[in-house]
MARLO-566272 format. One line per field, with one value per atom (N, C-alpha, C, O): residue in one letter; x, y, z. Coordinates in steps of 0.02 Angstrom, whole numbers, padded with zeros to 5 digits. Last residue first. Layout:
N
r	(a ...)
east	(X ...)
north	(Y ...)
up	(Z ...)
//
This chain:
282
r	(x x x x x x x x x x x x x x x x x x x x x x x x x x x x x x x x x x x x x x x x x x x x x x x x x x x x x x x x x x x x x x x x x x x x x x x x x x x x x x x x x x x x x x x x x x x x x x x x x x x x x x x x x x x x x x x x x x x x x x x x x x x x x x x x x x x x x x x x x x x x x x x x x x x x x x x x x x x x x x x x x x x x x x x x x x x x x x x x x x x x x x x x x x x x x x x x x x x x x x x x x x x x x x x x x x x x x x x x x x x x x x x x x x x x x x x x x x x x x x x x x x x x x x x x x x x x x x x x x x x x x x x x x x x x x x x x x x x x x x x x x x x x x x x x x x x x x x x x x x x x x x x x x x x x x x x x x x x x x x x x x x x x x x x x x x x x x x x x x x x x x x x x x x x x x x x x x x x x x x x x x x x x x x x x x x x x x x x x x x x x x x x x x x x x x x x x x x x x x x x x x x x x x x x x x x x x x x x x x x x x x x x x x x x x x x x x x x x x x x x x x x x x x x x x x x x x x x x x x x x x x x x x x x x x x x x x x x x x x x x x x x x x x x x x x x x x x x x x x x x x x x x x x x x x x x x x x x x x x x x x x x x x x x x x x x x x x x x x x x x x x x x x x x x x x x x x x x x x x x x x x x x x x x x x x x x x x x x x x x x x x x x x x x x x x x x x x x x x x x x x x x x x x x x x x x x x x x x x x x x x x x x x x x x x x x x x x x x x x x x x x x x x x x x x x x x x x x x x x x x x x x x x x x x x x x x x x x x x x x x x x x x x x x x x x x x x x x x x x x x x x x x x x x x x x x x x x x x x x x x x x x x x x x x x x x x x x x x x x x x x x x x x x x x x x x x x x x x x x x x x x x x x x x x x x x x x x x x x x x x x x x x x x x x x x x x x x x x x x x x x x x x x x x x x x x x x x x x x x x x x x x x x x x x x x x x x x x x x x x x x x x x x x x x x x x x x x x x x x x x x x x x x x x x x x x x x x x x x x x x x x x x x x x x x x x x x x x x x x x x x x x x x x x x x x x x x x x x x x x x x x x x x x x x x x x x x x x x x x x x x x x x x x x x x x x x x x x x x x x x x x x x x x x x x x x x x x x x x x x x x x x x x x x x x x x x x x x x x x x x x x x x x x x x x x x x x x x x x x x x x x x x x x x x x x x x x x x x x x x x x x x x x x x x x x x x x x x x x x x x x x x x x x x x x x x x x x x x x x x x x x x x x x x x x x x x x x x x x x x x x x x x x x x x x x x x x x x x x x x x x x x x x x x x x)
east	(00173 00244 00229 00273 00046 00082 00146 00184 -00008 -00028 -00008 -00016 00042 00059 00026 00050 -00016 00043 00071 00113 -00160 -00138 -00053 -00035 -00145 -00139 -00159 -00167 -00121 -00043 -00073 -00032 -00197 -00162 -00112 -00072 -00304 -00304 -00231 -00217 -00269 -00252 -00257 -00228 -00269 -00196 -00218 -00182 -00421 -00376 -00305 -00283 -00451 -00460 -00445 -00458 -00399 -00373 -00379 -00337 -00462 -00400 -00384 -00357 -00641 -00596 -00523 -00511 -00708 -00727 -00671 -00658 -00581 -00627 -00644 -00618 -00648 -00603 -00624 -00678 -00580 -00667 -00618 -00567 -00479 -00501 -00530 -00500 -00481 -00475 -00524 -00585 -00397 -00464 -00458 -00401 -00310 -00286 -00359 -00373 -00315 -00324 -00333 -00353 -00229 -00219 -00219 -00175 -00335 -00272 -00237 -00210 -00440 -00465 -00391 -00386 -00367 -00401 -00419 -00409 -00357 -00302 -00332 -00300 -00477 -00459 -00413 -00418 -00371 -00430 -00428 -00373 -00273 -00265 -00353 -00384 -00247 -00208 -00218 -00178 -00288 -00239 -00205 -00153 -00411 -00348 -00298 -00253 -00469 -00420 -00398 -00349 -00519 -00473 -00438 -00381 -00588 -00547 -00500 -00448 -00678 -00672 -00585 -00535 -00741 -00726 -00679 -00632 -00799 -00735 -00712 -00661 -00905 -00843 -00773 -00715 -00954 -00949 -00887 -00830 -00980 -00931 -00952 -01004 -01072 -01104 -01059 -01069 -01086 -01068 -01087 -01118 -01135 -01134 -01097 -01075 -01135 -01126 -01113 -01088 -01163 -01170 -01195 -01251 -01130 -01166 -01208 -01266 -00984 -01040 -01103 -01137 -00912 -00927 -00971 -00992 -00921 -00944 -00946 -00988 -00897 -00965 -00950 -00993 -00759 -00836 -00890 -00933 -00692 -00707 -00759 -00789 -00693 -00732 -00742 -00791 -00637 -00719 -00720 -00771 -00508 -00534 -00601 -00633 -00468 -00476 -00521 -00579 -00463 -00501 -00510 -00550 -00369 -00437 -00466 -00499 -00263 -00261 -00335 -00348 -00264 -00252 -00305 -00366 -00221 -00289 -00323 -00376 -00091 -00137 -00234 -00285 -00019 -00023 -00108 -00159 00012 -00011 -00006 00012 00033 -00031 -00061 -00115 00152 00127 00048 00011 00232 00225 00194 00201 00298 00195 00193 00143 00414 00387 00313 00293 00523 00453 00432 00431 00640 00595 00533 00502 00749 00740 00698 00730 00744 00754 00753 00757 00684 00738 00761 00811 00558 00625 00701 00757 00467 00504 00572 00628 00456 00491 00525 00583 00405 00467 00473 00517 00290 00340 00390 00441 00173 00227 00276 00309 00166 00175 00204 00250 00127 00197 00200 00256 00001 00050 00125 00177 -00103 -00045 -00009 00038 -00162 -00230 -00195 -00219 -00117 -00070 -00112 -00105 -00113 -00136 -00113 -00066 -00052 -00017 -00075 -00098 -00147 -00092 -00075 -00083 -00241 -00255 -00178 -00140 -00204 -00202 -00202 -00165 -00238 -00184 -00188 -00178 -00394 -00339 -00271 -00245 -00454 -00475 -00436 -00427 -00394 -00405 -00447 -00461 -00356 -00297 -00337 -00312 -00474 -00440 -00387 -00376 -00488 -00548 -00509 -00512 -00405 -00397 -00442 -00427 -00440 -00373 -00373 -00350 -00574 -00572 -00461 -00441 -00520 -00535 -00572 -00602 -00421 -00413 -00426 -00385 -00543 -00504 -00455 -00446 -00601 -00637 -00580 -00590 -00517 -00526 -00561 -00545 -00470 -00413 -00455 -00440 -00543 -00577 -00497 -00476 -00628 -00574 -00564 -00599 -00800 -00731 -00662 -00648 -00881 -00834 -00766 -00713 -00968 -00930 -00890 -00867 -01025 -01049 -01029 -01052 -00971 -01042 -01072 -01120 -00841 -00868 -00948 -00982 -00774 -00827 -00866 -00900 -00695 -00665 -00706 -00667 -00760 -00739 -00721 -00726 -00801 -00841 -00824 -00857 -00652 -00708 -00771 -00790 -00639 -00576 -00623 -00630 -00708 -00712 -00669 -00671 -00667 -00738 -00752 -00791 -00556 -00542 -00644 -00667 -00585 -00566 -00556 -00535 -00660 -00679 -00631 -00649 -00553 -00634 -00645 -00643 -00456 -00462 -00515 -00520 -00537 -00504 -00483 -00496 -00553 -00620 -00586 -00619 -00437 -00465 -00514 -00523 -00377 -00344 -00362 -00337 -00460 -00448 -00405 -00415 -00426 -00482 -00489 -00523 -00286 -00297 -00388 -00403 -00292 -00255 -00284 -00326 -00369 -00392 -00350 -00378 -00286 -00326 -00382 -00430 -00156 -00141 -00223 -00234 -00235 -00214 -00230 -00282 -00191 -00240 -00187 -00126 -00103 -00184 -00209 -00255 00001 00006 -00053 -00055 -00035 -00051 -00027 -00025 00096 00022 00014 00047 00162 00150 00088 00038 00239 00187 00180 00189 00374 00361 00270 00248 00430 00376 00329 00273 00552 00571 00481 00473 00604 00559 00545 00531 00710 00668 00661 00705 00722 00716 00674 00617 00803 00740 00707 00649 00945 00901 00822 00780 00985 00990 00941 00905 00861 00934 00927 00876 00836 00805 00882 00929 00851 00867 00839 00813 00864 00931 00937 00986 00738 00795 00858 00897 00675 00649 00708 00721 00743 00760 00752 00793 00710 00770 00760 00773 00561 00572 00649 00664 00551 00531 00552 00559 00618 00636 00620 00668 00484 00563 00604 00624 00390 00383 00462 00489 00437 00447 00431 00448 00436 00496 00470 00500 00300 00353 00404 00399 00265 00242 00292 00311 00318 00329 00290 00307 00253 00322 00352 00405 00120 00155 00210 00234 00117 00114 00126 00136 00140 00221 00192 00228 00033 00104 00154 00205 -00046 -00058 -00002 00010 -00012 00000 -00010 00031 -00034 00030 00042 00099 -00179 -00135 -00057 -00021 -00262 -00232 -00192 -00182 -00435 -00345 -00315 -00341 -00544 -00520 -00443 -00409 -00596 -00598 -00569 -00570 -00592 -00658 -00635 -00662 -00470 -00537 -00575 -00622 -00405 -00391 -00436 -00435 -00452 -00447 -00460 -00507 -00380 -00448 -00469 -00493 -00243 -00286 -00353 -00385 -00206 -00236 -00237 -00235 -00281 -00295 -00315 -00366 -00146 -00221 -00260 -00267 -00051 -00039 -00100 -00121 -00061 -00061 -00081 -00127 -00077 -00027 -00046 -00054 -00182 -00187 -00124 -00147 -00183 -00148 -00173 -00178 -00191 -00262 -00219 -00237 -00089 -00088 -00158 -00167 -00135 -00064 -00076 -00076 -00234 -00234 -00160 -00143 -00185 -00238 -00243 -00252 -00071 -00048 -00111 -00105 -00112 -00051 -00058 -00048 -00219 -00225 -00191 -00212 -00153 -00185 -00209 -00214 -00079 -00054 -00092 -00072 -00149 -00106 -00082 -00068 -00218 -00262 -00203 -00238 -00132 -00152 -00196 -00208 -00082 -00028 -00058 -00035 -00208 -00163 -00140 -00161 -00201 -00246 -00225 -00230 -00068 -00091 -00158 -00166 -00106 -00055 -00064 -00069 -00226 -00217 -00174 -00181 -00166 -00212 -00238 -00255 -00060 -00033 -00070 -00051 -00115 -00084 -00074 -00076 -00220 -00257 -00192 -00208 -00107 -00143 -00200 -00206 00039 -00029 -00052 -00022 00198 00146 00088 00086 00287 00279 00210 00180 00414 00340 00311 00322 00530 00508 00432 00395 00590 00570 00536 00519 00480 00518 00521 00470 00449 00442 00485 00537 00356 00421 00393 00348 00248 00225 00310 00310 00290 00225 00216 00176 00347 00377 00351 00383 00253 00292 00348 00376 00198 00166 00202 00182 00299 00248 00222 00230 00345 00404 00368 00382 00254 00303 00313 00296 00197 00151 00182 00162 00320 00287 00262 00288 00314 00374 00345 00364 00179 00195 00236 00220 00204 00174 00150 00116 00343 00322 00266 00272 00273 00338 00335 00327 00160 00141 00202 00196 00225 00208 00184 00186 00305 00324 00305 00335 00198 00249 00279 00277 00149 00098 00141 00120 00248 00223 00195 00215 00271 00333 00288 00287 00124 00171 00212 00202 00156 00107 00119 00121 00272 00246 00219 00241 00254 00307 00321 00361 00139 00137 00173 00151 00175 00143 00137 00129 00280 00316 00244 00250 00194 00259 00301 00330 00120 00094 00133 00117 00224 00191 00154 00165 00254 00316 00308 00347 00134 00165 00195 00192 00131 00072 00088 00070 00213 00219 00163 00165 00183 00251 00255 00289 00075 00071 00119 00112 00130 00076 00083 00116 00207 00244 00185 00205 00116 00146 00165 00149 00042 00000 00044 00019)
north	(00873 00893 00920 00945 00800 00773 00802 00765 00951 00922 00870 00856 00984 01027 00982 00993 00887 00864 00918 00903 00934 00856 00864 00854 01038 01056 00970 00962 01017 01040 01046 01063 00933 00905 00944 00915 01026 00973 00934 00917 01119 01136 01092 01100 01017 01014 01067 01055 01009 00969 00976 00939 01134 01111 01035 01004 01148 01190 01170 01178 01040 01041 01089 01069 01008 01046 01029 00998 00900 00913 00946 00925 00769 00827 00838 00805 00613 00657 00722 00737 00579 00603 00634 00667 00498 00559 00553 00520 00359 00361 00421 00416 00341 00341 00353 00376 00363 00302 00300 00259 00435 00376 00322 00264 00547 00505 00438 00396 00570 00541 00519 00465 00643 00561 00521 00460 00720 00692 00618 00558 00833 00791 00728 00677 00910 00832 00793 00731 01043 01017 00957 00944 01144 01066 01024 00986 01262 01215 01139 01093 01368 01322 01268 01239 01388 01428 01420 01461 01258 01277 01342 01354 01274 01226 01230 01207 01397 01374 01326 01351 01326 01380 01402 01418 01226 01231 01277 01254 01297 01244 01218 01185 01383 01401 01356 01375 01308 01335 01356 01351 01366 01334 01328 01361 01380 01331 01322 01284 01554 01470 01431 01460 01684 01655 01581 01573 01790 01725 01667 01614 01930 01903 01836 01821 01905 01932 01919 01902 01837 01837 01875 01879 01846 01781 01771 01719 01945 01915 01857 01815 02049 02053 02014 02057 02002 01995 01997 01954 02034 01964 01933 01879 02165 02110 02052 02017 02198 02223 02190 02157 02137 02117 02116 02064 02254 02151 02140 02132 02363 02343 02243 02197 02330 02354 02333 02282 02289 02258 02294 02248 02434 02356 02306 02295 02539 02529 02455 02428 02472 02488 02493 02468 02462 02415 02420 02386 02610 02527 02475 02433 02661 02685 02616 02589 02650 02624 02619 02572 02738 02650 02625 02564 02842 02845 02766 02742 02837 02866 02862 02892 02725 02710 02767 02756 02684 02742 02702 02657 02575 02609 02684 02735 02527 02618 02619 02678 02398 02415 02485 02497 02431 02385 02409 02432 02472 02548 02504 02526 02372 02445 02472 02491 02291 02261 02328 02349 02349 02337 02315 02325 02385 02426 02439 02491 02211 02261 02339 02357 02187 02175 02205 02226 02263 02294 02255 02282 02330 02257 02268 02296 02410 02365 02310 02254 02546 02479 02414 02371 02673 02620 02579 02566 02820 02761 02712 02704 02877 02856 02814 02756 02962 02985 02954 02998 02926 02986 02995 03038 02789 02800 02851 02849 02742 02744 02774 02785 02715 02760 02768 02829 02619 02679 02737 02796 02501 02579 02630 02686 02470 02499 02537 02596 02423 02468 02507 02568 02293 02384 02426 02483 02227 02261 02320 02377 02178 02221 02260 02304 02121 02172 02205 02258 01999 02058 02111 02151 01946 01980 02030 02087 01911 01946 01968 02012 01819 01865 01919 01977 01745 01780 01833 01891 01628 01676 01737 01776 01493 01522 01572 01601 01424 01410 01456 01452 01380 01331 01362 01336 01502 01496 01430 01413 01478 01534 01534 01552 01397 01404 01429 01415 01416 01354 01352 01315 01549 01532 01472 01472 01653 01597 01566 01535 01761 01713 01662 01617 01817 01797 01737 01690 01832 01793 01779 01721 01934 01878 01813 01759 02037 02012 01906 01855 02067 02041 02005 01957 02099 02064 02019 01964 02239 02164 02123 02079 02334 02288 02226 02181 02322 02312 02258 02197 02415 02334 02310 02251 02528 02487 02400 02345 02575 02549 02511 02467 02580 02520 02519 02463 02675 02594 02549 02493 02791 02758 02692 02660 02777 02759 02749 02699 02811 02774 02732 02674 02960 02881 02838 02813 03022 03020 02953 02908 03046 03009 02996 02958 03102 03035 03014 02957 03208 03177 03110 03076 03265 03206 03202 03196 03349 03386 03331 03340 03248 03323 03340 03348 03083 03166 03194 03176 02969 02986 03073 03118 02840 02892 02917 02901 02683 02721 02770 02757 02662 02679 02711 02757 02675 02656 02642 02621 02720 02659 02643 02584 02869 02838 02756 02729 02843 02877 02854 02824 02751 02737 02777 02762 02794 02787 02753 02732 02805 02882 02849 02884 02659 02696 02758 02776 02535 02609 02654 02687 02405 02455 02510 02516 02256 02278 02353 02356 02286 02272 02277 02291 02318 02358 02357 02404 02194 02250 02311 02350 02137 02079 02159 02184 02182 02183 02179 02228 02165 02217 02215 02250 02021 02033 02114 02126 02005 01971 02018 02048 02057 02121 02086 02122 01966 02050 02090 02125 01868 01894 01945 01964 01912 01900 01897 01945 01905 01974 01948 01977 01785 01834 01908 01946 01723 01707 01774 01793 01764 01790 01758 01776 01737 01813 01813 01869 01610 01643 01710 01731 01568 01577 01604 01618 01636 01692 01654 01682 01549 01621 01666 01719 01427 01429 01512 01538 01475 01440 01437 01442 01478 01535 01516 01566 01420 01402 01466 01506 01476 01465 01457 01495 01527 01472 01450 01422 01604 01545 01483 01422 01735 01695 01616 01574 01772 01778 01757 01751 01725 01687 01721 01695 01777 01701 01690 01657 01920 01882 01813 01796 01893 01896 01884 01847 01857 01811 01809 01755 01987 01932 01871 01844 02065 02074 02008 01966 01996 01987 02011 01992 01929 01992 01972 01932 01819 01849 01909 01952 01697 01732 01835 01891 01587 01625 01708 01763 01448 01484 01559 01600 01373 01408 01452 01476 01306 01273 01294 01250 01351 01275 01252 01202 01483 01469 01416 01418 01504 01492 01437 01385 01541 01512 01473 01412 01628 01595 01524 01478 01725 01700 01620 01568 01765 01752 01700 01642 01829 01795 01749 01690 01943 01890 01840 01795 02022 01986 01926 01875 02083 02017 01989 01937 02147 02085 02036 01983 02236 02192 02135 02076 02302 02267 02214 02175 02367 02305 02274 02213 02440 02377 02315 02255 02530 02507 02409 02355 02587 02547 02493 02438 02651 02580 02519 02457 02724 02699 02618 02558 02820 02782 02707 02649 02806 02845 02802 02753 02853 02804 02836 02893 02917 02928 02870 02851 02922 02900 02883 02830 02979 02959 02948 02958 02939 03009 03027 03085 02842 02835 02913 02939 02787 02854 02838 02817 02656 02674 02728 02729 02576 02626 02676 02729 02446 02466 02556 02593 02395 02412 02455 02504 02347 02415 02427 02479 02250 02296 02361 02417 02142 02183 02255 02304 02153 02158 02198 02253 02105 02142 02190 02249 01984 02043 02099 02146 01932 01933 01997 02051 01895 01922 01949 02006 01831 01887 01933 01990 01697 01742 01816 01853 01646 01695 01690 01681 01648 01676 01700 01757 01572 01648 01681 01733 01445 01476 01547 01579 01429 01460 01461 01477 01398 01429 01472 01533 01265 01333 01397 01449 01176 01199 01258 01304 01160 01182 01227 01289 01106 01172 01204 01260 00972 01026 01120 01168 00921 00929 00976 01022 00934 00960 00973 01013 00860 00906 00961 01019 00715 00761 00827 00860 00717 00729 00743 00796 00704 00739 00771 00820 00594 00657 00723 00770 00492 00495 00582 00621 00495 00492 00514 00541 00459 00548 00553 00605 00339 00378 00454 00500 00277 00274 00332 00361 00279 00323 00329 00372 00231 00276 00324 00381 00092 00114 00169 00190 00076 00068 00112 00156 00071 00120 00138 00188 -00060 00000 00063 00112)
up	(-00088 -00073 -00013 00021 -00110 -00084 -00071 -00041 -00127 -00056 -00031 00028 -00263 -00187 -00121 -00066 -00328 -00311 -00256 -00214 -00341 -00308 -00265 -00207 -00391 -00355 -00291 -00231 -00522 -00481 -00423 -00381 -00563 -00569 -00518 -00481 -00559 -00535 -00497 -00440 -00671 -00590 -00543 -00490 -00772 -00758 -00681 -00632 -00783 -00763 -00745 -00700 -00811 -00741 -00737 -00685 -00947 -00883 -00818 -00774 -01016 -00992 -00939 -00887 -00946 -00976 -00974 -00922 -00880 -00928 -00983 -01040 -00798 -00808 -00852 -00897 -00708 -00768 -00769 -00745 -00532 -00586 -00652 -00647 -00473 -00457 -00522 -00565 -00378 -00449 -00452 -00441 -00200 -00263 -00309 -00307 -00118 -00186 -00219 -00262 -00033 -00020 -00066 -00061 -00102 -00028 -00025 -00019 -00180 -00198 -00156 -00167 -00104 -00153 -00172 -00179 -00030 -00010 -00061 -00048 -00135 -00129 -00071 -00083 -00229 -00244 -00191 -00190 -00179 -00187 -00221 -00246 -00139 -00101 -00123 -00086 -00146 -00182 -00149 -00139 -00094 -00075 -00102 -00086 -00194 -00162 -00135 -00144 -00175 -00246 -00230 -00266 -00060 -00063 -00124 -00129 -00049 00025 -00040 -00061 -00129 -00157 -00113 -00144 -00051 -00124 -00141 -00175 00039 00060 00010 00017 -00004 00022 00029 00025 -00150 -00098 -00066 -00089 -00328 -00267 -00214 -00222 -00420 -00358 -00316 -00269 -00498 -00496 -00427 -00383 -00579 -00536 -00514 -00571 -00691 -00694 -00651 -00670 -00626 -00694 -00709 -00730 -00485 -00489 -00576 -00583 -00475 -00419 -00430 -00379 -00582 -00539 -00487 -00460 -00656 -00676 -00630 -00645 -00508 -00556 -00593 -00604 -00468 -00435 -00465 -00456 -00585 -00562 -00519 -00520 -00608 -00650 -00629 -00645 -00476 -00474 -00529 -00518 -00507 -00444 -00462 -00467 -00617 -00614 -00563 -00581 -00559 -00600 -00609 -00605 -00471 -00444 -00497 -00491 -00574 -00521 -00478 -00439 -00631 -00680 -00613 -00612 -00542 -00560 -00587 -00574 -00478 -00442 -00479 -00458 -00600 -00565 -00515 -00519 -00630 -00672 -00659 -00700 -00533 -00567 -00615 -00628 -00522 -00464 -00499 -00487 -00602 -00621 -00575 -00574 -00594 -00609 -00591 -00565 -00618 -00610 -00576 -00526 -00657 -00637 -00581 -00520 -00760 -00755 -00719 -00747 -00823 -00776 -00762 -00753 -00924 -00940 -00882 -00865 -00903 -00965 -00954 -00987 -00813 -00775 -00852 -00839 -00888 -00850 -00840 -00852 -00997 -01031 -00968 -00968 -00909 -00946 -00963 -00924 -00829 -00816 -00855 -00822 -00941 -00899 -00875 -00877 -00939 -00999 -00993 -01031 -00816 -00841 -00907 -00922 -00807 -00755 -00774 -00755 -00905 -00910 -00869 -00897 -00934 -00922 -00922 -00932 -01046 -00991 -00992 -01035 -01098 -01098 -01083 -01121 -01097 -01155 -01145 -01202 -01042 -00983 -01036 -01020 -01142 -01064 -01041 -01020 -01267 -01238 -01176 -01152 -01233 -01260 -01237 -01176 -01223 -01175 -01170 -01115 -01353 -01286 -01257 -01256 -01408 -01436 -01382 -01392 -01296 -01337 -01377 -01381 -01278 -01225 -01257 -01246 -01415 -01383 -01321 -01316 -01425 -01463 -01443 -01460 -01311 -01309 -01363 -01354 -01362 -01313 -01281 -01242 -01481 -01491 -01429 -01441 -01426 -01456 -01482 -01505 -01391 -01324 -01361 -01342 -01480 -01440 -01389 -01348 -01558 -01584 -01531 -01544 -01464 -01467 -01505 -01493 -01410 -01365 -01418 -01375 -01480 -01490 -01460 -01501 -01422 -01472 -01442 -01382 -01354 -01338 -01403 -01421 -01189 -01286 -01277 -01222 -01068 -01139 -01215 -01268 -01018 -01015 -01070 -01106 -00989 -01065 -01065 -01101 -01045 -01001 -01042 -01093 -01114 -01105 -01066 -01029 -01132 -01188 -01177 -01218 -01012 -01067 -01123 -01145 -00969 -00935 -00981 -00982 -01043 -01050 -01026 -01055 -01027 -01086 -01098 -01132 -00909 -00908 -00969 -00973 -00940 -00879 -00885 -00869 -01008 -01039 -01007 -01044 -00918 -00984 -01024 -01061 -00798 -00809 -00868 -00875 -00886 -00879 -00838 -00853 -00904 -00969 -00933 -00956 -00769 -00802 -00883 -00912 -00722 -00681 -00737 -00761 -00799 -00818 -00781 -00781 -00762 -00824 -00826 -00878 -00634 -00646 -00708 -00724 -00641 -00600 -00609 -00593 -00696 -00730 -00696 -00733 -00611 -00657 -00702 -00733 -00493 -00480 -00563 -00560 -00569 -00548 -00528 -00549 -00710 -00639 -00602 -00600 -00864 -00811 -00759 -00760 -00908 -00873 -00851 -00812 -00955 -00901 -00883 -00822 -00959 -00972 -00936 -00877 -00887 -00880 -00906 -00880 -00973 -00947 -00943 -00975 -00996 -00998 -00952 -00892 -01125 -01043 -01036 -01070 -01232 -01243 -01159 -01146 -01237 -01253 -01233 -01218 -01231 -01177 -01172 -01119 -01358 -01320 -01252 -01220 -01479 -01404 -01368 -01349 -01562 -01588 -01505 -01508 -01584 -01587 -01587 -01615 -01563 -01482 -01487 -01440 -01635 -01640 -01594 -01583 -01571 -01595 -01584 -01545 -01511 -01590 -01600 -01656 -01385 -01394 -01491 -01527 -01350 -01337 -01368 -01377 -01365 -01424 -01406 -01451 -01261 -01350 -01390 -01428 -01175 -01167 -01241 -01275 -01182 -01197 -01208 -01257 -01181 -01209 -01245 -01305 -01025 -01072 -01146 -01170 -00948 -00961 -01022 -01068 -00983 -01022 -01029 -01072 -00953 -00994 -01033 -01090 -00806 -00812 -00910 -00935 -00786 -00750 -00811 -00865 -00802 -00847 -00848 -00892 -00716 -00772 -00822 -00878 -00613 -00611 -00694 -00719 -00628 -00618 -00620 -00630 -00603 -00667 -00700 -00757 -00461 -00533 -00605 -00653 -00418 -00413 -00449 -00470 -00461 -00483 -00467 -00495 -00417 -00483 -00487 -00525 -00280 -00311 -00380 -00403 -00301 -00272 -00275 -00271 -00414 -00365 -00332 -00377 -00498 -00500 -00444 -00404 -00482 -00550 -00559 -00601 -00401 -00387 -00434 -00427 -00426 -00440 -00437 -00474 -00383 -00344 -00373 -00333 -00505 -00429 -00375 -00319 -00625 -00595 -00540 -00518 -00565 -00590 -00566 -00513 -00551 -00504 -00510 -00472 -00706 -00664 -00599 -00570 -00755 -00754 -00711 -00691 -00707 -00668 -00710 -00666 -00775 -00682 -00662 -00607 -00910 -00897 -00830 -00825 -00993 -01005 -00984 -01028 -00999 -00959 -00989 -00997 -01090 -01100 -01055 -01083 -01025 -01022 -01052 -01010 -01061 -01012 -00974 -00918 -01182 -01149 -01083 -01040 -01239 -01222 -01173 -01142 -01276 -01234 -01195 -01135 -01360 -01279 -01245 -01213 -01485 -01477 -01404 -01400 -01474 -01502 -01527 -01562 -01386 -01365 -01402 -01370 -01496 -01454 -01418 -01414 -01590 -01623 -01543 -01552 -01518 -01535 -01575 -01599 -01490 -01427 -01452 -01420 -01615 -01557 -01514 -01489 -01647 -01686 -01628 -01605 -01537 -01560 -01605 -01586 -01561 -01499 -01478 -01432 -01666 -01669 -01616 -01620 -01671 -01719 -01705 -01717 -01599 -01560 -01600 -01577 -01656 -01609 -01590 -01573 -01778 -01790 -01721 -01719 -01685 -01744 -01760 -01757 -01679 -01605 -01649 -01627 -01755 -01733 -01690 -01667 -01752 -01739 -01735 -01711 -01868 -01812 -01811 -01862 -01974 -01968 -01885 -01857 -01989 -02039 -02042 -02090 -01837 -01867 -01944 -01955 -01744 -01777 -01828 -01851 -01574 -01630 -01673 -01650 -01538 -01563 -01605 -01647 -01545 -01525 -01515 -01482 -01581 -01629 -01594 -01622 -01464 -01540 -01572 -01593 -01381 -01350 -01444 -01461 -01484 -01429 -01413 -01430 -01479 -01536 -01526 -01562 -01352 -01402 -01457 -01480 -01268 -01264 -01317 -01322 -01335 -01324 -01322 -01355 -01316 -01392 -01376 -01391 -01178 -01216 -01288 -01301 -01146 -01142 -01169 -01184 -01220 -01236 -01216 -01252 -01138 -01210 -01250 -01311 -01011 -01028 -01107 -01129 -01046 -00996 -01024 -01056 -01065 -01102 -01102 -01154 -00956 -01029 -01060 -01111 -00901 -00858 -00920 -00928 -00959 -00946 -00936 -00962 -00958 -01007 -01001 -01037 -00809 -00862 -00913 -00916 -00759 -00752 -00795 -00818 -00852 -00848 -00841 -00879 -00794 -00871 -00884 -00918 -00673 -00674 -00759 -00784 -00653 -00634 -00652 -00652 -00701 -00722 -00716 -00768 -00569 -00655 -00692 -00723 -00470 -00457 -00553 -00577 -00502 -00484 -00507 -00542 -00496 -00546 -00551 -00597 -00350 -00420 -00488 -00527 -00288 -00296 -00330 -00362 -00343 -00367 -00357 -00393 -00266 -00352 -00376 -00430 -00146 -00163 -00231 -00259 -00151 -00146 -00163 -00183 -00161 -00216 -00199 -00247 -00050 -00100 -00163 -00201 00031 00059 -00030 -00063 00000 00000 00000 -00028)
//
């Protein structure tokens, strides 16, 4: 019996470590991309200056090219209010939600280093840093990049809700990402990405304001997550449900005792399954 069990964490232990890997890098580059496309597309160049019209296109492009890449691997989350999202509505482990953040952290700066290292020193600048208007004030950014990610934090949840849709979620999320740049740009560049902020200020070192993009991103997530999970679209967790995929310890009980845990409907909630078996045998 001892022996079965030690085979069954052995086993746990390397799915998990499959799983994870995969998702981990994939957050990694598909953020880096987002990066790179993204903070590129908005490069002064003296020949042709960006309009708000291309940036807002390109950032729509990449997000829907991306997503469209990651989804199945990672839920292509690729943005730290996100997957706070998630993780108050209950759809994500709190272990998996801070390495996805740091995988994401890490390739946005990845991402920007790469767009740093090919762009010509006269064409840099600000290197695409988000700033906030001179006539808007810090409490005016702050509500513009909670109500821009609002809307796509709600959008992300729409699309990806097997209640509501079974197909492809890149074209809709990429066009709640150009809706937020074509509104957004003037007022604070547009963020609604606190690692998208972060890889440019961490490259130039500049974080001025940089608290702004984090702080609204991150409110804003939170209030979509409540209103589509608790008010919109409701669900049946209960609390000790809800307690236990925050911790990471849901199912682990049936694996313990060597029961043959239920398939799931979806991949996503299988592989949290999966990591969050093997946090309760580690």
């Amino acid at each position: 019996m001892e022996s079965g069990r030690r085979s069954l964490a052995k086993m746990l232990v390397c799915r998990l470590w499959t799983t994870i890997s995969k998702a981990l890098f994939a957050e990694f580059l598909a953020t880096g991309l987002y990066v790179f496309f993204g903070v590129g597309s908005a490069l002064r160049w003296p020949l042709a200056l960006p309009s708000m019209l291309q940036i807002a296109i390109t950032f729509n492009l990449a997000t829907a090219v991306i997503v469209q890449i990651t989804w199945k691997a990672s839920g292509a989350h690729v943005n730290p209010a996100v997957t706070l999202a998630f993780l108050v509505g209950s759809q994500i482990s709190l272990p998996r939600a801070v390495a996805y953040v740091a995988a994401q952290l890490a390739g946005a700066t990845a991402g920007a280093a790469l767009l740093y290292g090919v762009t010509p020193g006269d064409i840099r600048e600000t290197f695409g840093v988000n700033v906030v208007r001179s006539s808007v004030s810090t409490g005016q950014a702050v509500a513009v990049e909670l109500v821009l990610t609002l809307q796509l934090v709600l959008c992300v949840f729409a699309s990806t809700d097997s209640r509501q849709t079974t197909g492809s979620p890149a074209a809709t999320i990429g066009a709640s990402v150009a809706v937020g740049h074509l509104f957004g740009i003037y007022f604070t560049g547009c963020s609604m990405n606190p690692a998208r902020s972060f890889g440019s200020a961490v490259i130039v070192g500049k974080f001025a304001v940089h608290w702004i993009f984090w702080v609204g991103p991150l409110t804003g997530a939170v209030l979509a997550s409540l209103i589509y999970n608790f008010i919109l679209f409701p669900d049946t967790k209960t609390l000790a449900q809800r307690l236990a995929i925050l911790t990471g310890t849901a199912a682990a009980v049936e694996e313990v005792e060597g029961v043959e845990p239920q398939k799931k409907e979806s991949q996503s909630s299988s592989e949290d399954t999966e990591m969050e078996n093997v946090c309760q045998v580690a």
